[in-house]
Structures are given as C-alpha cells and as structure tokens.
C-alpha positions in Angstrom: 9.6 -63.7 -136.9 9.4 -62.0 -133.3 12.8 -60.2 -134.3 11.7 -58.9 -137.2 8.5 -57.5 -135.7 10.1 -56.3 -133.4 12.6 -54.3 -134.6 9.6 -52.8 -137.1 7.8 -51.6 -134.5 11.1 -49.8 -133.0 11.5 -48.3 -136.4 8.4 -47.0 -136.9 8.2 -45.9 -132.9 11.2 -43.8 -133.3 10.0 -42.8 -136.9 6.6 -41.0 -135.2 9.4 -39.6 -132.4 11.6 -37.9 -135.3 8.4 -36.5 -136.6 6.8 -35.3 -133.3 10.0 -33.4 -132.3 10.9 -31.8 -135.9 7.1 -30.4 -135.8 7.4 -29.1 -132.4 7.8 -25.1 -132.1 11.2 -24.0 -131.6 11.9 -21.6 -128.5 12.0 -17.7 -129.2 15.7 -16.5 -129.3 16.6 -14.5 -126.4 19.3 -11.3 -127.0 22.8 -12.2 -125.4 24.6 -9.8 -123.6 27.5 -11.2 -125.5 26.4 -10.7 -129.0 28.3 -8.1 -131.1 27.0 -4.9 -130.7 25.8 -5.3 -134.6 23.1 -7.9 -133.8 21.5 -6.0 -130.9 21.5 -2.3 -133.0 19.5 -4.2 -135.1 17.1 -5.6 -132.7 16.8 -1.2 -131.2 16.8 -0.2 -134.6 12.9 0.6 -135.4 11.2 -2.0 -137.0 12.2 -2.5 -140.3 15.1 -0.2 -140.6 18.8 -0.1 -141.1 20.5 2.1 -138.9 23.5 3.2 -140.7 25.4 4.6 -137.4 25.5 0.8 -135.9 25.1 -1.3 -138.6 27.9 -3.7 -140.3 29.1 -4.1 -143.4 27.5 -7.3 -144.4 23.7 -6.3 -142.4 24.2 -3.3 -144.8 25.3 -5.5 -148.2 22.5 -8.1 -147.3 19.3 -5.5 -146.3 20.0 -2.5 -149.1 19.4 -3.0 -152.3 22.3 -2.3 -154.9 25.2 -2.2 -152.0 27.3 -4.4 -152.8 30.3 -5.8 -150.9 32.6 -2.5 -151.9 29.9 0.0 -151.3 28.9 -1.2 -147.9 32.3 -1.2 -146.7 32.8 2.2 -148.2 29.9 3.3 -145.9 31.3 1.9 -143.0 35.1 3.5 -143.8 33.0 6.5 -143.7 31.4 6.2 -140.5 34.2 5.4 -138.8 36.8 8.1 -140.8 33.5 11.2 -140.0 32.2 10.2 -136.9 28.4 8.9 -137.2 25.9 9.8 -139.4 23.9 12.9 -138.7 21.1 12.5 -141.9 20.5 10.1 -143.9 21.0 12.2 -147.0 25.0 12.3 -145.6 25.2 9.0 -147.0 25.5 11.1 -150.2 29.2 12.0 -149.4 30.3 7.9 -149.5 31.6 7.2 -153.1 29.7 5.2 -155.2 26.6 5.8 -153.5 24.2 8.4 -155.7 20.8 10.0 -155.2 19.1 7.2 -157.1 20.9 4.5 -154.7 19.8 6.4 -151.9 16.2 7.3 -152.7 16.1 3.8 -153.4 17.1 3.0 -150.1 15.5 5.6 -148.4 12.6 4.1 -146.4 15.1 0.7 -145.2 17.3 3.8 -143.4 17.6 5.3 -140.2 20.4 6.8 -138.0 19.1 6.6 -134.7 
C-alpha cells in the first residue's frame, strides 16, 4: 500500500512539474551572427515587408501571395542575372509575374 502511494504521489509531482515548465515563457530569440544572411534581411527589412534585393526563394514563395515555387525562384534568377532591384515595379520584367500579381503584392514589398 505504501508503494503504491508512493509512486502516485511521484506521478502526480512530476505531472504538476511537466505542466509548470510547458506554461513557462519561452526566452526571446536572439539574431546569430551565423545565420544566413536571408534570416537577418528579414529582421532589417521594415516591419512587415519583403525585401526583394535580400530575400530567398522560399521567404518569397511563403510571404507573397500567388508566387509559387517557380515564380519565386524566377525572381531570384533575376536578381542575381540584373544586379538588385532598383523599384519595385522592376519586378515587372520577371516572367510570370504581371501587374495584377504585383499590385497584389505591392504593400508586402520593399527593396531596401
């Protein structure tokens, strides 16, 4: 009987640990020096916008809306075959990508 008690009491003691440590606030991520230089042109980027001069293909497939996996490596084959971005509106020039798309797009952009 003294087993058996104890071992509920154990069970529930590490039961109310679990609970108390999954509840707790988790630590704010600090930027690492090491990160790709995607990640951190995202965190200088202003709030709430893409830049297209620094960001990857999959940031750009995952934050626009109707890129798809083709069209947001077509942007960055761009990039990289012009030099960067000068305007927005450039974007234009990357096949597949129309004035629609774009002014979709518009306000998620930036190329600073």
């Amino acid at each position: 009987m003294r087993t058996g008690l104890l071992s509920s009491f154990a069970f529930a003691l590490l039961l109310g640990i679990t609970g108390v440590v999954n509840a707790a606030p988790t630590a704010t991520a600090k930027t690492d020096p090491a990160a790709p230089a995607s990640s951190q042109a995202a965190a200088t980027a202003k709030p709430g916008k893409l830049n297209l001069n620094t960001a990857d293909a999959q940031t750009i497939q995952s934050e626009l809306s109707g890129i798809g996996e083709a069209k947001a490596q077509a942007i960055v084959a761009y990039r990289e075959a012009n030099g960067p971005f000068s305007s927005v509106d450039e974007l234009l020039e990357v096949k597949g990508i129309g004035k629609s798309l774009l002014d979709k797009n518009r306000d998620k952009l930036d190329i600073n």
